[in-house]
N, C-alpha and C positions, 0 to 999 in steps of 0.2 A: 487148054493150058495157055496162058497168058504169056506171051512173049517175053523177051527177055526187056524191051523198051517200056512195055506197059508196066511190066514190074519194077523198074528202075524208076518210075513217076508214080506212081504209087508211094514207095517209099519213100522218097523225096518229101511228096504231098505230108505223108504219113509225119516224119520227123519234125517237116516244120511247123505243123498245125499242133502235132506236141509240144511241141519247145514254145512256142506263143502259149497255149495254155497254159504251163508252166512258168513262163515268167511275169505273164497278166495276173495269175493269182497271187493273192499277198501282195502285190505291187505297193510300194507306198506311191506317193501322188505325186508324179513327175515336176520336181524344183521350180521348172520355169513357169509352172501355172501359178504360184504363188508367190506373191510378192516376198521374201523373206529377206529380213537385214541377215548382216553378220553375226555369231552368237557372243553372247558378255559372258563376262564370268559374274557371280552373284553380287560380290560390289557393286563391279559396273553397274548391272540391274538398279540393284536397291538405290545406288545415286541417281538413274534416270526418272524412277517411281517413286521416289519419296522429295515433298516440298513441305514448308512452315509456314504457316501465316497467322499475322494476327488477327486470330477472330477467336470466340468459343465454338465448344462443336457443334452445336445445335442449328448457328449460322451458318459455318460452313457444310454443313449435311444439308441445309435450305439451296444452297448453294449451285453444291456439285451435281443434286437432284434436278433446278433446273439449266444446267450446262449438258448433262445429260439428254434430258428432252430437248434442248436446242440441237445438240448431235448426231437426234434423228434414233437413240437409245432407249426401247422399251422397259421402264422399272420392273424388274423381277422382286425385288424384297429392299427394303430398308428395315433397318435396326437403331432406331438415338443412341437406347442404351449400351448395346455393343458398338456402334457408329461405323455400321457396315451398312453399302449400299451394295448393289448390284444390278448390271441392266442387260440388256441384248440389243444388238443392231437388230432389224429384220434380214431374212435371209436373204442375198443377194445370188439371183441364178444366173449364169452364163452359159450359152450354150458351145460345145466346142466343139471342133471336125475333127474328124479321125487323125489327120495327121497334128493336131493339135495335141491330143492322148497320145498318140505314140511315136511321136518326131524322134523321141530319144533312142528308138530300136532300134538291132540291126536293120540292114534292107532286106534281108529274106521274110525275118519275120514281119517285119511291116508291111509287105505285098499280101502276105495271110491275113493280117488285121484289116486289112483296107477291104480286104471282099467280104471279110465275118463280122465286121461291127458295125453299127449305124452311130448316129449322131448322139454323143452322151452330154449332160451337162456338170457343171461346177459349181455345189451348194457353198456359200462361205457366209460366216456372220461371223460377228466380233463378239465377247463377252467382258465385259470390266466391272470393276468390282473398287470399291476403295476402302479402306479404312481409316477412321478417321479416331487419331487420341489426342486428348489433352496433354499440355506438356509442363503450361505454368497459367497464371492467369493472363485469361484474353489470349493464350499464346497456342495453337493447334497443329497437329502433325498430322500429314496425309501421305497414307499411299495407294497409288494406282495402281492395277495390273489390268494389263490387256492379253488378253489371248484370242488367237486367231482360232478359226476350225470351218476344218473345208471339206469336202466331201465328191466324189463323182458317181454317178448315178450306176455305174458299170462295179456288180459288186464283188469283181475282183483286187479293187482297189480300194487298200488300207484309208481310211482316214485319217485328216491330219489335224494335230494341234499342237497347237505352240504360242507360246511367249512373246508377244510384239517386243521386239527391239530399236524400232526405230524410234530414234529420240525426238522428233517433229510431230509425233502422234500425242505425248506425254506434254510437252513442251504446249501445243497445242490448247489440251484439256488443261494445265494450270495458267496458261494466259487469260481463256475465259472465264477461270476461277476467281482470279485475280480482279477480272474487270466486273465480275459479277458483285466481288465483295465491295469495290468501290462505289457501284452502281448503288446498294444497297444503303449503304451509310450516306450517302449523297444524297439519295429522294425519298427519304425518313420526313 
């Protein structure tokens, strides 16, 4: 018969190895691994993703095709006629330590994580997509979206994706747009 000490570490062991399982699964992907702005309301959004320029579409879809491949953006599909593009970064892997995954636990359970998990990674890649309409002549409406999506190799944790909100990523992509369409008319 197991003493009354052995049985009191037992169930110790027992609880907290369950309650880590238990919170590990479904986990969504602990906030501070991912860069995340603040969130918009759908205005906000649609003003940080939608710009005008004068060009027709077919230029500006030459365009944003290559700002794209300057960004280091794999083309998944274009469309003139619908005036949709869309692309992928490549995957970006980061490797992370244990207490990089689970900083945010209590300390109980995180003494259980750190002796039952090994070194997991962080898959992330970007997907964007724009659209692009006509509005008058010579005169074009584009919008962007970005979406993040990141993933950790331990598959108790949810994957994430979401809506780039930060306005220096958009801002970005229509200043190269910009100098792309100048570049263009310029060394005709």
């Amino acid at each position: 018969m197991p003493s009354k000490h052995a049985f009191s570490l037992i169930s110790i062991f027992c609880i907290t190895a369950l309650g880590g399982c238990a919170y590990v699964t479904n986990t969504p992907i602990p906030e501070h691994l991912i860069e995340r702005q603040p969130e918009k309301s759908p205005v906000e959004l649609q003003a940080i993703q939608t710009r005008e320029f004068e060009a027709n579409k077919e230029e500006l879809i030459s365009v944003f095709i290559g700002v794209f491949q300057d960004l280091g953006y794999t083309l998944n599909q274009t469309s003139v006629s619908a005036g949709l593009i869309t692309a992928t970064t490549p995957v970006q892997v980061k490797k992370l330590t244990v207490n990089d995954v689970f900083a945010h636990l209590p300390v109980p359970i995180l003494e259980v994580q750190k002796q039952m998990s090994v070194v997991q990674t962080l898959n992330t890649h970007r997907t964007i997509s724009v659209l692009i309409s006509p509005i008058a002549d010579n005169r074009t409406r584009a919008r962007v979206s970005l979406v993040v999506n990141a993933a950790i190799s331990d598959p108790g944790f949810l994957p994430y994706q979401g809506v780039e909100t930060d306005t220096t990523q958009y801002q970005l992509i229509f200043q190269k747009v910009q100098q792309g369409l100048f570049l263009k008319r310029n060394l005709k």
